[in-house]
Each structure stands twice: as structure tokens, then as C-alpha cells.
One Martini backbone bead per residue (centre of mass of N, CA, C, O) as a GRO file, in nm:
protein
   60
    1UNK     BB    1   9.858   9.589   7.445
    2UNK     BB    2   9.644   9.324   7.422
    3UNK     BB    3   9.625   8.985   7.419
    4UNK     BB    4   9.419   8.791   7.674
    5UNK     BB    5   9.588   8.651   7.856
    6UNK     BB    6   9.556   8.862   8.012
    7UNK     BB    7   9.529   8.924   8.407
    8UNK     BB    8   9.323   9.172   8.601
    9UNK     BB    9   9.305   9.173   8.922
   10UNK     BB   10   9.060   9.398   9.109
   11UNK     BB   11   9.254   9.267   9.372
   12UNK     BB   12   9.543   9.267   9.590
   13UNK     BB   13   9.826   9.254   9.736
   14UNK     BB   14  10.059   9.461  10.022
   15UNK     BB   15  10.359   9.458  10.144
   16UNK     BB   16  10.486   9.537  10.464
   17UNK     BB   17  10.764   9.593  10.607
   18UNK     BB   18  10.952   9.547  10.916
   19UNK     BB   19  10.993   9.434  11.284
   20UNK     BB   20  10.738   9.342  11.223
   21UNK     BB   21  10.473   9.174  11.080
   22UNK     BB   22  10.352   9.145  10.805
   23UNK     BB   23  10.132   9.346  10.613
   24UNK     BB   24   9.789   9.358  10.455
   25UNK     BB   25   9.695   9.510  10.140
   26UNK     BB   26   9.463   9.654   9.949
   27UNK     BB   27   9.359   9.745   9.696
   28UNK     BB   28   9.157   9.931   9.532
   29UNK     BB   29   8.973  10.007   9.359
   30UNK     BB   30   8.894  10.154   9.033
   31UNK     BB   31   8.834  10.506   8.993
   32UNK     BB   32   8.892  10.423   8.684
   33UNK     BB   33   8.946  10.419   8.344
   34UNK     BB   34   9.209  10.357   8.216
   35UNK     BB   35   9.083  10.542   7.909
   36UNK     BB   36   9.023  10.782   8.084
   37UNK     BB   37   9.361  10.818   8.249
   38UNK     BB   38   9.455  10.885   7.973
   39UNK     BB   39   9.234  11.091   7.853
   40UNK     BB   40   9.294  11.273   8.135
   41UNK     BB   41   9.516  11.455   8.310
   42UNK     BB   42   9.312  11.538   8.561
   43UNK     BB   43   9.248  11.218   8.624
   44UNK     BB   44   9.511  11.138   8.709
   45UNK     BB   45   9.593  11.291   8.915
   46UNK     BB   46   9.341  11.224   9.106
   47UNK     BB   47   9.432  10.917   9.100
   48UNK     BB   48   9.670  10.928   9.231
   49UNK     BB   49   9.604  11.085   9.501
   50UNK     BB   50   9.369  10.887   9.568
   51UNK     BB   51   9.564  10.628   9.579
   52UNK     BB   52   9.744  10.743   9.833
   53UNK     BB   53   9.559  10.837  10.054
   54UNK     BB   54   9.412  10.540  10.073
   55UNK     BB   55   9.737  10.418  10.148
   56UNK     BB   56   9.880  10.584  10.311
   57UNK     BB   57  10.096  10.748  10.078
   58UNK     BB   58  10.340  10.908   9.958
   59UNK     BB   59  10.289  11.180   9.738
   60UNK     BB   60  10.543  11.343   9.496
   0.00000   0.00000   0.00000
């Protein structure tokens, strides 16, 4: 459930570090709508692996 005082900012930003100075990545747009990858198993899974894709990370 939502209260309406939260708000989900629709880019963020992640930082990443290493022994070069951080780096930030936005998160992409999103690809789907919540109620979407909610009520579709097969449209989580591809937008799983499509937003590990987007951000160049592992995805297990």
C-alpha cells in the first residue's frame, strides 16, 4: 500500500566505487508499470534481465 507522501523520483542515481573516483549511473527510465510486472511472470523476468542489460550488471 501507498500513503501518497512517498514519491518514487523517476531517475535516480547509483554510485559505484573502486580505487578510481565514483562513478554515477542513472537508472533508466521504467519499463513497465508496476501493476504490469505485478500481474505478468514473463514481463518481470524481461524486465529483470532488461535492466541488468541497461546497467551493464550481472544479472544471476
Amino acid at each position: 500500500m501507498s500513503s501518497g507522501n512517498e514519491s518514487t523520483p523517476s531517475q535516480a542515481t547509483v554510485e559505484t566505487t573502486g580505487t578510481s573516483p565514483a562513478k554515477m549511473k542513472e537508472y533508466p527510465e521504467p519499463l513497465a508499470s508496476h501493476e504490469d510486472v505485478v500481474r505478468d511472470l514473463s514481463l518481470f523476468w524481461d524486465t529483470l534481465r532488461r535492466f541488468h542489460s541497461i546497467l551493464a550488471t550481472k544479472f544471476m
